[in-house]
C-alpha positions in Angstrom: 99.0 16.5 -42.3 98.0 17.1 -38.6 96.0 19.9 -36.9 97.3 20.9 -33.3 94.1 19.9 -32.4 95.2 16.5 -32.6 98.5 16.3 -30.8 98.2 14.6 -27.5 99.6 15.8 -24.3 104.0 16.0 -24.1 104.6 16.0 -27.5 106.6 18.9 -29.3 105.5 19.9 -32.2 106.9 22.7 -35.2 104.0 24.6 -37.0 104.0 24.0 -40.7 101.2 26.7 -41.5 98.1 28.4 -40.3 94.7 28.2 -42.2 92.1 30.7 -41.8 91.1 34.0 -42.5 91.8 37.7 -41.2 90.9 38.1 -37.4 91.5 34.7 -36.4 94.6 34.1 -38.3 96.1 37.6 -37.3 95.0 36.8 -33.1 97.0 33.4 -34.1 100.1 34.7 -35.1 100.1 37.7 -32.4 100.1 35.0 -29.6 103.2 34.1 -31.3 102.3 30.9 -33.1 103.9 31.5 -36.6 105.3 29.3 -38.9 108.6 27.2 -38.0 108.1 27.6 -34.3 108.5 25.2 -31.9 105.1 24.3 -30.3 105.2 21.8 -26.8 101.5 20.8 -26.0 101.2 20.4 -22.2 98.2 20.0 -21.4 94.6 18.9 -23.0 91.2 19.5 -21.3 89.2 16.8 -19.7 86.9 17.4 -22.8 89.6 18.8 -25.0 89.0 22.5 -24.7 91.2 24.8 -24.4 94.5 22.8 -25.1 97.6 24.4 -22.6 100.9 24.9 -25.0 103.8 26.2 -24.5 105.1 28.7 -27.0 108.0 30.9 -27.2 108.8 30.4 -23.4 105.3 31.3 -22.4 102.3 29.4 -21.6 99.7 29.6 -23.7 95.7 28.3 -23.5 93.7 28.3 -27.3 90.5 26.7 -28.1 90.0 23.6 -30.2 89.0 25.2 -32.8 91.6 27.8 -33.3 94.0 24.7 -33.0 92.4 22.9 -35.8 93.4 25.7 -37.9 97.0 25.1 -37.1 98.9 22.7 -39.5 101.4 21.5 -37.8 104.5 18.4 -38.7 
């Protein structure tokens, strides 16, 4: 199973679950990333942070690590 984290740029991906706990999970899922939801990534950092996705219409910057914590198929 893949992490967001590790999808490179122009692919379209479909989040399969989020891992982690409480806060983080919660600020996930409030910026719309939820499981079964289309997720394009367009954009990756020269050094890989943030990673620019577009979600739900909207654009959309997160951290790497935030990413790894989306499963993703």
């Amino acid at each position: 199973m893949k992490t967001l984290k590790e999808i490179s740029c122009g692919q379209t991906v479909k989040v399969a679950k989020l891992t982690g706990e409480g806060p983080v999970k919660r600020r996930i899922m409030d910026m719309g990333i939820t499981k079964g939801v289309d997720v394009y990534v367009r954009k990756v950092a020269p050094l890989g942070d943030p990673i620019e996705v577009t979600v739900r219409g909207y654009e959309l910057s997160i951290r790497k690590a935030d990413a790894a914590m989306i499963v993703v198929e």
